[in-house]
VMD Tcl script that draws the C-alpha trace (Angstrom):
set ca {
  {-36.16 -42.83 -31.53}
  {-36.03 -38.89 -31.95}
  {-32.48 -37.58 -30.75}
  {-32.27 -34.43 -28.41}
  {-30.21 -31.39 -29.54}
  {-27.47 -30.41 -27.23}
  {-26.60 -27.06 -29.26}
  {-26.47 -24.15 -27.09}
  {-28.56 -21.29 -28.02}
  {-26.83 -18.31 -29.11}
  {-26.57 -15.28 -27.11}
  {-27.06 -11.58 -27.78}
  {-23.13 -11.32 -28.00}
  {-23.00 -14.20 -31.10}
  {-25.50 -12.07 -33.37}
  {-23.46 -10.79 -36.12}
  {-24.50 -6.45 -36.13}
  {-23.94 -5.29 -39.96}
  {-23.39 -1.44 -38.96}
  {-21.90 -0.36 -35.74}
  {-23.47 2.35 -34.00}
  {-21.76 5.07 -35.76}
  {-22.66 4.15 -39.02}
  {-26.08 3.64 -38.23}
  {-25.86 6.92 -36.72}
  {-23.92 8.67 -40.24}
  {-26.93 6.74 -42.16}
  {-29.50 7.94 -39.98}
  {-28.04 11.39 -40.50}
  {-28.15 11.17 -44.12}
  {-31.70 9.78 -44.59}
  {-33.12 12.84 -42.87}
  {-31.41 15.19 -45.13}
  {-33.00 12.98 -47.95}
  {-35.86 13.31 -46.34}
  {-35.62 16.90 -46.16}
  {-34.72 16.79 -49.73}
  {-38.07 15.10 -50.89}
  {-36.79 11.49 -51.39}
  {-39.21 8.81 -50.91}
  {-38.24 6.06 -47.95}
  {-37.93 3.60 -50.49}
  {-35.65 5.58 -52.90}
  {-33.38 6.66 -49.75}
  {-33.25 2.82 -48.89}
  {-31.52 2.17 -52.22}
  {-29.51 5.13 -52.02}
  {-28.26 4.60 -48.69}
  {-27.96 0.58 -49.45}
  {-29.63 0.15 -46.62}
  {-33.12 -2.39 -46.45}
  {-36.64 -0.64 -46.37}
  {-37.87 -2.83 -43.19}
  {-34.65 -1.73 -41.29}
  {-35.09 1.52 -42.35}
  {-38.56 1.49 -40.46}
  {-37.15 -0.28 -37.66}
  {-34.48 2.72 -36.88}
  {-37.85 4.89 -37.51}
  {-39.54 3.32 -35.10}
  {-36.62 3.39 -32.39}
  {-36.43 6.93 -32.55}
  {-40.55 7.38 -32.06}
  {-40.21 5.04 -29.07}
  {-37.65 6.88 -27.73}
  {-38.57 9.63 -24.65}
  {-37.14 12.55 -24.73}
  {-36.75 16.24 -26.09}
  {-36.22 17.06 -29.44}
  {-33.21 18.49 -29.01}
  {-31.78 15.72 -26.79}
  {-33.13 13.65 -29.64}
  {-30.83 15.18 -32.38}
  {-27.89 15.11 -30.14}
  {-27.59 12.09 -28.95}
  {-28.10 9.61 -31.74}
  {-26.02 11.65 -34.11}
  {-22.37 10.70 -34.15}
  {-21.34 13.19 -32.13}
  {-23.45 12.00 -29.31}
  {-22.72 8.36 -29.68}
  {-19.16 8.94 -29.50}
  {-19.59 11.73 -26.47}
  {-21.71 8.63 -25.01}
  {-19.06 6.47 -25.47}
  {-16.56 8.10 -23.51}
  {-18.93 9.09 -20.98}
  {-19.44 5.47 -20.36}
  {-15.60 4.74 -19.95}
  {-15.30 7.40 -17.55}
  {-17.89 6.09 -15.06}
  {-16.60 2.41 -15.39}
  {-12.91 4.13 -15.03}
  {-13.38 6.33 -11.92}
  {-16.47 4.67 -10.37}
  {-16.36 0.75 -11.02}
  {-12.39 0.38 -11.24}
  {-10.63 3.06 -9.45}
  {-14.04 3.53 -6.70}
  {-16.12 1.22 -5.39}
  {-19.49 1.64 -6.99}
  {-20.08 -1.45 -8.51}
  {-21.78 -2.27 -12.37}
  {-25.37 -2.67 -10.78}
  {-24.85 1.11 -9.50}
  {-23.65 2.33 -12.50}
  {-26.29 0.75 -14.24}
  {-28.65 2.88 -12.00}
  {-26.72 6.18 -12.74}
  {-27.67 5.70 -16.59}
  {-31.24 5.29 -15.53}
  {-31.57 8.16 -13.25}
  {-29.67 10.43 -15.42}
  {-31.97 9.20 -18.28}
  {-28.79 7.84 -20.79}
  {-30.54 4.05 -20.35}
  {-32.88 5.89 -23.31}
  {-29.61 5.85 -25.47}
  {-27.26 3.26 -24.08}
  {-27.74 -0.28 -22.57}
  {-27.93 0.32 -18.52}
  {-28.71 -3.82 -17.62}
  {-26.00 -5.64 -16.35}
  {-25.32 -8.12 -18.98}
  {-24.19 -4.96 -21.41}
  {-22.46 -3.10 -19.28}
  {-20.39 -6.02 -17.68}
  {-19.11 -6.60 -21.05}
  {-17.71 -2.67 -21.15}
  {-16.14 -3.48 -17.46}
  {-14.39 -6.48 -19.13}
  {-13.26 -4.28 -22.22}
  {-12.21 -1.52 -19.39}
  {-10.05 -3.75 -17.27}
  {-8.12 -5.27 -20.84}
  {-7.26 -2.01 -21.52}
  {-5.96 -0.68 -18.40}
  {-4.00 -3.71 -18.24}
  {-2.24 -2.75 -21.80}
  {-1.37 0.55 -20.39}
  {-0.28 -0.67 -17.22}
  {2.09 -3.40 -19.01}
  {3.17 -0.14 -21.73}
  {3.72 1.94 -18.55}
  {5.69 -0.92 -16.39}
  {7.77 -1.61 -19.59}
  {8.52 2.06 -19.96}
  {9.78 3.08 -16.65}
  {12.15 -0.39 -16.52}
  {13.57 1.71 -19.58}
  {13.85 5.14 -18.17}
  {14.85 4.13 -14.69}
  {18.45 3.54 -13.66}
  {20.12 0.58 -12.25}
  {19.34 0.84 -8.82}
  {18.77 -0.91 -5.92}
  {14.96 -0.96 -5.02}
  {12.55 -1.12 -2.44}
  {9.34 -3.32 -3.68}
  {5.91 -2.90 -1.84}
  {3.86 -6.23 -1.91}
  {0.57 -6.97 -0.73}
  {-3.14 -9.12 -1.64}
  {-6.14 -7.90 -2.48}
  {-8.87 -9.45 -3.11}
  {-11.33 -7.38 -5.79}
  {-13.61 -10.40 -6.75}
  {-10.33 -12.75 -6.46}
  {-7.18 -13.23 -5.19}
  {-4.92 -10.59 -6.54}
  {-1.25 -10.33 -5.91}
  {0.01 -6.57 -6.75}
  {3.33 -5.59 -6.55}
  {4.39 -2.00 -6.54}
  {7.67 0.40 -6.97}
  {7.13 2.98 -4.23}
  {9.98 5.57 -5.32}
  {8.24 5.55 -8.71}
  {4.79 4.83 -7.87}
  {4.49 2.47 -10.74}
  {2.75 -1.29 -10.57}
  {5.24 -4.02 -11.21}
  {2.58 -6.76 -10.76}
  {-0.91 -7.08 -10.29}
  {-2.10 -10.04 -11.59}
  {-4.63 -12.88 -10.33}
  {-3.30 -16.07 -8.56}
  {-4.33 -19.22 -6.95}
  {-3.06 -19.26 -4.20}
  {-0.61 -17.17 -2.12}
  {2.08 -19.13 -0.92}
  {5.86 -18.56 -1.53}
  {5.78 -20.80 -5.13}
  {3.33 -18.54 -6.27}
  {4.98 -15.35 -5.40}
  {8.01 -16.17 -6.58}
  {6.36 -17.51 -10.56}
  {4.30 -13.99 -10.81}
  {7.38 -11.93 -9.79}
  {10.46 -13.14 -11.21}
  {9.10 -12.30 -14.55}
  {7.58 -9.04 -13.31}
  {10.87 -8.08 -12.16}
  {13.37 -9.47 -15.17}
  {12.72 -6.35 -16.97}
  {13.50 -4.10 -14.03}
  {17.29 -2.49 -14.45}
  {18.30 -3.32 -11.09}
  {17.89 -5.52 -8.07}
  {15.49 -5.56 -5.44}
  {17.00 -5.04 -1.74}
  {14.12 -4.68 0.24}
  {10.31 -5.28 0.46}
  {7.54 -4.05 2.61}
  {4.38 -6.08 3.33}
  {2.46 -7.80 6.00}
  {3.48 -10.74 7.91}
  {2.00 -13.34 6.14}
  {4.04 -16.46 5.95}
  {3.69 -16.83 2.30}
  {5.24 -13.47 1.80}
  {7.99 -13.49 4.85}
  {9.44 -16.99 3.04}
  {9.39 -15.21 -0.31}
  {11.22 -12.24 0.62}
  {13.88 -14.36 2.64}
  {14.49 -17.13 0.08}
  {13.85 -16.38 -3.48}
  {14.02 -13.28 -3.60}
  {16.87 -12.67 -0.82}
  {15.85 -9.33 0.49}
  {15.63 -7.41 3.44}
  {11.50 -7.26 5.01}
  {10.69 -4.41 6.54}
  {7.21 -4.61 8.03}
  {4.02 -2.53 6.68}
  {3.81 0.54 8.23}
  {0.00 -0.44 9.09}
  {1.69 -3.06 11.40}
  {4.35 -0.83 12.92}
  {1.59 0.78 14.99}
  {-0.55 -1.87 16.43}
  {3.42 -3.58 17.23}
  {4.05 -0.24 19.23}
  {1.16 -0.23 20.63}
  {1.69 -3.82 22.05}
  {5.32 -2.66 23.43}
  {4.78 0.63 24.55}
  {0.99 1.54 25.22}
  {-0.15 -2.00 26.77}
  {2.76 -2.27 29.41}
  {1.90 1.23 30.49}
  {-1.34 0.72 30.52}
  {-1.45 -1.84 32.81}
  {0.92 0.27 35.57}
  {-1.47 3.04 35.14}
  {-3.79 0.72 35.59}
  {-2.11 -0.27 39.16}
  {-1.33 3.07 40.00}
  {-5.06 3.84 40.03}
  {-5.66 0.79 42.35}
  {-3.23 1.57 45.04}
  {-4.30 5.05 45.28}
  {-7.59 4.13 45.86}
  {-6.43 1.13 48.49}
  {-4.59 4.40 49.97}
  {-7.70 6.50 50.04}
  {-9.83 3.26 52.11}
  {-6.86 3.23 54.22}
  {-7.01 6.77 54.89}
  {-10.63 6.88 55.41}
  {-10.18 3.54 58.10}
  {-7.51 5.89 60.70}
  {-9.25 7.30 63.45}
  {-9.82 11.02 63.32}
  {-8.07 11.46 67.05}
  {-5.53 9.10 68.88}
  {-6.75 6.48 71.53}
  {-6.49 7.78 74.99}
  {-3.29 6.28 76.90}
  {-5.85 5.24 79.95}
  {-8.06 3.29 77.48}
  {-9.27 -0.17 78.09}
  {-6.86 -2.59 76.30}
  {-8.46 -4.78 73.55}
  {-8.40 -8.61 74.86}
  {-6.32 -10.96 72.61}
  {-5.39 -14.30 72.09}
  {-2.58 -16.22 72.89}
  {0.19 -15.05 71.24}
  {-1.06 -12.94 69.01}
  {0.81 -9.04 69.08}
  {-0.98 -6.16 70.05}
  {-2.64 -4.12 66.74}
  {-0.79 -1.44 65.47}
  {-3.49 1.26 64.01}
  {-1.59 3.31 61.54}
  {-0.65 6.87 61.82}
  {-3.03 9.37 59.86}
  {0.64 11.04 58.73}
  {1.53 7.95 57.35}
  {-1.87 7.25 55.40}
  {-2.10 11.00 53.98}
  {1.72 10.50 52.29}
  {0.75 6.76 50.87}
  {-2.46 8.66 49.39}
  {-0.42 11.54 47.89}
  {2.52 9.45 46.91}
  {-0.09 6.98 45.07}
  {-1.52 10.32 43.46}
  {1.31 11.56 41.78}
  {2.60 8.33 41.04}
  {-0.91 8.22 38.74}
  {-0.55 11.57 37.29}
  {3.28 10.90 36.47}
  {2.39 7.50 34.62}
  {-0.75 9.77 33.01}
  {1.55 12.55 31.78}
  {4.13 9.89 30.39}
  {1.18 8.11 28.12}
  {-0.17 10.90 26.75}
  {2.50 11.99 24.40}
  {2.52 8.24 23.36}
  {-0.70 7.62 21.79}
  {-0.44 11.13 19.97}
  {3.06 10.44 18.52}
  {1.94 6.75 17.56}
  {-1.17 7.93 15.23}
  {1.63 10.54 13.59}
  {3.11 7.71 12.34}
  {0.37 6.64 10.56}
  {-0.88 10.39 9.24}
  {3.32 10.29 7.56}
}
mol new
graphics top color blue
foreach p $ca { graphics top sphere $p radius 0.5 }
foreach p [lrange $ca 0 end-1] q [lrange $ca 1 end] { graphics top cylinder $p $q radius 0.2 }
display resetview
């Protein structure tokens, strides 16, 4: 019976590239001047060590390419492959990491600006640069986080924690005063185990001890804070103003609310009193047993319940106001 192979195929990634793109580039560069110089394609192969077929093949890349001559001598020269290069990094840096762009945009950038010509712009390539991107920031990150636990005095600190979620969970943890990242790493979950395995190391090589931390309200974070870590929480300021909100502005709300409903009870009750007084010779309204006379009210008394309903509105108006306005400063400090 024939046997089936199992062996994966190899990828694009597993191909083993003899010269790099500079040196093809420095090679390239040095068969035109032998070209210019009246060597043969087969003596410049043996000159430059290079073989005759690939020769034709980098030949043949550069016909296929589209573009101007002089774009043409810029770009694949080393010069342009390293200006390329850090072209590259800067779009993954500023618009995949630090914005929110995305590979598959970036991808398009390189094809509208024309660079797919000279640099991979599919996703499979340039996902590969992300993941190169992200290791490095990561070293400089950990070089910076180790620095400033160096520099910094022993001091009592304020730690900012929070999770995102950027493909992942994501627990960061940052030093406000300095500005610097003391964690930011990926996790499982985000319960109060977790927390506390990610941070203690984060925080060994910190010259001081932690006193306080901001974040949400999540439970996971609220047990951390109080237990292992043994700090004061301080809520996010994000949550400070939808808390005010729900002790100051909803109460008052709601007797605005009623002030505007008994001023306009006031104002039916007004518009119900008779214009002019019943005569004293009138016929009496018939009644039931027992039952008192009706008492019509005054048009005096209506006109003050309207006006003291009024103000009692405006005063309840003027007082919410400044509330609202002084609430959204909090968030624009």
């Amino acid at each position: 019976m024939a046997t089936l192979s199992q062996a994966t195929p190899p990828g694009n990634h597993d191909r083993h590239q003899r010269w790099t793109r500079l040196e093809r580039a420095a090679l390239f560069a040095r068969y035109s001047e032998l070209q210019i110089q009246g060597v043969s394609q087969r003596q410049a192969a043996t000159v430059l060590d290079v073989p005759r077929r690939t020769l034709q093949a980098w030949l043949a890349y550069h016909d296929r390419l589209d573009a101007c001559p002089a774009v043409m001598a810029f770009f694949p020269s080393v010069p342009g492959l390293a200006f390329l290069h850090q072209w590259v990094i800067a779009l993954h840096r500023v618009c995949v990491e630090i914005g929110a762009c995305g590979i598959r945009l970036g991808c398009l950038l390189l094809k509208l600006t024309g660079l797919h010509r000279f640099v991979g712009a599919s996703y499979g390539p340039q996902h590969r640069v992300k993941r190169h991107v992200e290791e490095a920031m990561g070293a400089y990150r950990q070089e910076e986080r180790t620095r400033l636990a160096q520099e910094l005095p022993a001091q009592e600190r304020t730690m900012t924690l929070d999770e995102t979620f950027p493909g992942g969970l994501c627990l960061v943890g940052m030093d406000p005063e300095s500005n610097s990242i003391v964690l930011e790493q990926t996790a499982p979950a985000r319960d109060q185990d977790t927390w506390h395995a990610l941070m203690a190391p984060a925080l060994a090589g910190l010259n001081g001890t932690v006193m306080q931390a901001t974040s949400d309200e999540a439970p996971g974070l609220l047990a951390y804070v109080a237990h292992p870590l043994g700090a004061h929480h301080s809520p996010d300021l994000c949550h400070v103003q939808p808390a005010l909100s729900k002790a100051v502005s909803a109460p008052m709300a709601a007797q605005q609310r009623a002030a505007a409903k008994a001023t306009t009870t006031a104002e039916e009750l007004l518009n119900q009193v008779p214009a002019q007084p019943q005569s004293p010779n009138a016929p009496l309204e018939r009644r039931g047993p027992g039952r008192p006379p009706p008492v019509a009210p005054s048009l005096e008394q209506a006109v003050q319940a309207v006006e003291a309903a009024r103000q009692e509105y405006q005063r309840l108006t003027q007082l919410r106001a400044p509330v609202g306005q002084r609430i959204r400063a909090i968030g624009h400090a």
